[in-house]
Every structure is written in structure tokens, then in C-alpha cells.
C-alpha positions in Angstrom: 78.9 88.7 91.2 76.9 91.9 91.6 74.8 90.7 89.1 73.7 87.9 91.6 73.1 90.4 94.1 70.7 92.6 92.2 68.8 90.1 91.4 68.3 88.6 94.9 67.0 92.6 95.2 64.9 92.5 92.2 62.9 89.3 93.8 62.9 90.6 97.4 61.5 94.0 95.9 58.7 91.6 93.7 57.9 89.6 97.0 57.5 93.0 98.8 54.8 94.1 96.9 53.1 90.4 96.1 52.7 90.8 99.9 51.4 94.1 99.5 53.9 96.2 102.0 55.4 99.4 100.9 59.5 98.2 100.8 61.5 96.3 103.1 64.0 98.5 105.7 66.9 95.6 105.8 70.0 96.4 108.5 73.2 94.7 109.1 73.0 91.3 109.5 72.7 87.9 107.2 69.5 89.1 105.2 71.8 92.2 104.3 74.5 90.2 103.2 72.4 88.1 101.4 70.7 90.8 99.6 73.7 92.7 98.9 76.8 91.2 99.2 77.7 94.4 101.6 78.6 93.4 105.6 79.3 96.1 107.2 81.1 96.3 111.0 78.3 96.0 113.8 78.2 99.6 114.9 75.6 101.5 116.7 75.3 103.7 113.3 71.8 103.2 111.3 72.7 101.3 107.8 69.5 100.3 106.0 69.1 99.0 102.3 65.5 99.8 101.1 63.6 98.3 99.0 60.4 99.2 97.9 58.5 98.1 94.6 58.7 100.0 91.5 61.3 101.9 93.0 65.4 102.0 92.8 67.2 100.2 96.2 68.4 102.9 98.1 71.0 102.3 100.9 71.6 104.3 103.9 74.4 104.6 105.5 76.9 106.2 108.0 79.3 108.8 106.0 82.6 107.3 107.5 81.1 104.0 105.5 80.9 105.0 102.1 84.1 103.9 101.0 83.0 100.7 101.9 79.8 100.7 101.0 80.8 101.6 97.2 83.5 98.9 97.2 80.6 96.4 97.5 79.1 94.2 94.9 76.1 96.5 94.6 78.1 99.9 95.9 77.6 101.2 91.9 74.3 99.9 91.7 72.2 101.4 94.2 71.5 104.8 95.2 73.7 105.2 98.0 72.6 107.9 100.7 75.1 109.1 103.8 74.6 110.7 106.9 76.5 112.6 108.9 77.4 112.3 112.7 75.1 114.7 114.8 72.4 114.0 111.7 69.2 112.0 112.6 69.5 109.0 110.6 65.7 108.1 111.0 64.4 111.4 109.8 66.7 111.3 106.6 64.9 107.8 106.1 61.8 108.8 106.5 62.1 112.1 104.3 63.1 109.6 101.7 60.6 107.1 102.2 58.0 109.0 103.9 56.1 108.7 107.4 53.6 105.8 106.2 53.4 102.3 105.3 53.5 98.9 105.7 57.3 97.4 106.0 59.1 94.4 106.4 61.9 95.2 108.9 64.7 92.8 109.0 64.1 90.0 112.1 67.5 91.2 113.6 67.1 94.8 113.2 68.4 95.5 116.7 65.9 97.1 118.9 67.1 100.8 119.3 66.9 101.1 115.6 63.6 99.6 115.0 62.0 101.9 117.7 63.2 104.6 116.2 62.0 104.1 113.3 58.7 103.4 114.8 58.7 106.7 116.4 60.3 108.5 113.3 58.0 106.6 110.9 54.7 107.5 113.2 52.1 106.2 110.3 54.1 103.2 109.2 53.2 99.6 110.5 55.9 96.7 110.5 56.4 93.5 110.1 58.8 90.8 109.7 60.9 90.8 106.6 61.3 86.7 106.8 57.6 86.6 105.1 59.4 87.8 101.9 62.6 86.9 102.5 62.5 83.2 104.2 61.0 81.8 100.2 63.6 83.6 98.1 66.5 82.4 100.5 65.0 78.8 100.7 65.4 78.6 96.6 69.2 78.4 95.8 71.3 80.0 93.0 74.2 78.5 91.3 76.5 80.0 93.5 74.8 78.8 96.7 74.6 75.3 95.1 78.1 75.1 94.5 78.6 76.3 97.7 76.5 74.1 99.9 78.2 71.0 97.5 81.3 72.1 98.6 80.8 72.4 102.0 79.4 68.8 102.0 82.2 67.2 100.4 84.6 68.3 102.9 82.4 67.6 105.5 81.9 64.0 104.1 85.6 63.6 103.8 85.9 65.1 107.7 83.8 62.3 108.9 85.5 59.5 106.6 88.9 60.6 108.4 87.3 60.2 112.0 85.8 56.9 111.2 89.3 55.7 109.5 91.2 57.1 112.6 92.0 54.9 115.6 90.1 56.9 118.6 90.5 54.3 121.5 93.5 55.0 123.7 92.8 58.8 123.1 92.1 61.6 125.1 88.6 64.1 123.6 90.9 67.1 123.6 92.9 65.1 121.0 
């Protein structure tokens, strides 16, 4: 599995720099999980997995998340970097990626984080991360193939059983 994972890094990492930006800042959320296989709790914390070409992914996160940030696929495999409550998560980011550049921030990075790191990062421009991300996630891997077949074959056999099924004489709720 975390091979699957690392190479879903390894193309987001060659898309970042065919698109010439400096790395991708990628928070909570379906691109993370994507990327990853790591799905952290929605907390008010700063968790960011950064990639940047010709670089190692690097992923920041809360200290009270470690733990589960090693337990996931890619926990081993990146350089995992904590903070500390009272620490400023932005300026740890930035002294690890520096104050300039041209990123793809995540599309549901929530607001207070990406202004943040707009003020923290005060030379660095930002952009969408779907332009890398949107063309790797549209191709599917084996896994996701199997996946989406599954899916459809129960939902095939859902709608056989409703078309078998009697429905006059019943109420919607039934």
C-alpha cells in the first residue's frame, strides 16, 4: 500500500515542477488522503505535506499527531516534522521551505491557514493545487479501478433489487 502512496507523491512532485511552481503545501482534506493515505481529525492545528521537486516530502504536523502520523502508509517514508503548542506552525514551514515561491495550495486549505501562510511566506505566490493535482487523480491505479468496479456492482445490484421490488402500495419512507 505505501508503495501506492509514494508514488501518487512522486507524480504530484513531477507535475509540480512541469508546472514550474516551487512544491505543493497540501492540508487535511481528500487531496491529502489521496496523496498519502494519512486523514487526520479536522483540527484547528496546521498539518501540511510538502512537496517540492527534487526534494524529499516533508510533513508537518501537530506533536500530539505523530503517533498517528507514523502509523500511516507513508509515516516511515517521509520526513515527518512536529510542532509544539505555543510554536508558530507557519514560521517552522517557512524556515523549512523558505519565504519565496510559487505554490500550489490545496483548494480546501481552510482560510486561516492559507493567510497565514501568505503573511508568513511574504515572497511566495499561490495557486491552486488542482492544476497538478486534478490530471494525476483523473488517471486511476489498480486499486482505484478495483474500487470504482466494486462500487458499481453493488450499486447495479441496488437498482436491480428496486426495480424487482413491488413499490406501489408503499409509503417513500419505506
Amino acid at each position: 500500500m505505501e508503495a501506492r502512496f509514494l508514488d501518487r507523491m512522486a507524480r504530484a512532485a513531477a507535475g509540480t515542477e512541469r508546472a514550474g511552481l516551487t512544491g505543493l503545501l497540501v492540508t487535511p482534506g481528500a487531496d491529502l488522503r489521496y496523496l498519502s493515505g494519512y486523514d487526520p481529525p479536522p483540527l484547528p492545528r496546521l498539518t501540511c505535506l510538502v512537496l517540492r521537486p527534487g526534494h524529499h516530502a516533508l510533513l508537518l504536523v501537530p506533536a500530539l499527531e505523530r503517533a498517528r502520523a507514523e502509523e500511516s502508509p507513508v509515516g516511515r517514508s517521509v520526513e515527518l516534522v512536529t510542532w509544539n503548542d505555543g510554536d508558530d506552525p507557519y514560521a517552522k514551514l517557512e524556515g523549512l521551505v523558505g519565504p519565496a515561491g510559487w505554490y500550489g495550495a490545496a483548494d480546501r486549505t481552510w482560510a486561516v491557514h492559507l493567510l497565514a501562510l501568505q503573511r508568513e511566506l511574504s515572497g511566495a505566490s499561490f495557486v491552486p493545487a488542482s492544476g497538478v493535482l486534478a490530471p494525476i487523480r483523473a488517471v486511476k491505479d489498480e486499486d482505484e479501478l478495483e474500487r470504482l468496479g466494486r462500487v458499481a456492482r453493488t450499486t447495479d445490484e441496488g437498482f436491480r433489487r428496486i426495480v424487482r421490488a413491488p413499490l406501489e402500495g408503499r409509503r417513500e419512507e419505506e
